[in-house]
C-alpha angles and dihedrals in degrees: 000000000000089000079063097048090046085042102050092041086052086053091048093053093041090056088044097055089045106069121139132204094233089156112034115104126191135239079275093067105030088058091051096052088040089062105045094054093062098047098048101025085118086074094083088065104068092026088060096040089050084051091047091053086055089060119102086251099045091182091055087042099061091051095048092046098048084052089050092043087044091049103043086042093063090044091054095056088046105055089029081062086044095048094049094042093058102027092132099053109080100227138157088056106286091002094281129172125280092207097059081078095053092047091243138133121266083238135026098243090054 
């Protein structure tokens, strides 16, 4: 019993001390992303309108897809500004995408 515990306490330490940054970017990326949000930020307009015509109301789905694209538009220039403003501050922590919260892609196109 007591191997398993020293064992399992030694496993513990080794995958703590392993860590890894997978998903921490640098200045290089944030301002990239920073700045092509804000240059194709419009994107989210037609892409959300194309996905609101797929919608069993297409109608519907056109209106509510030109209020989402507007929306997610406007969030994208905003946190594009954000993310080339700061590009050399590394917040969020590692630099890591502020997208990643909302459940979107890093780009528009993605």
């Amino acid at each position: 019993m007591r191997h398993a515990t020293v064992g399992g306490v030694a496993f513990a330490i080794i995958m703590g001390l392993n860590h890894s940054t997978a998903f921490a970017q640098d200045p290089i990326h944030k301002i990239g992303r920073g700045v092509g949000n804000m240059l194709t930020c419009w994107i989210e307009v037609p892409k959300n309108l194309h996905l609101g015509t797929q919608e069993e109301n297409p109608l519907l789905g056109v209106g509510w897809g030109l209020v989402k694209g507007s929306g997610l538009a406007a969030t994208r220039l905003v946190v594009g500004a954000y993310e080339t403003l700061t590009f050399p501050i590394p917040i969020p922590k590692d630099y890591a995408s502020p997208y990643e919260g909302m459940e979107l892609a890093d780009f528009a196109w993605e």
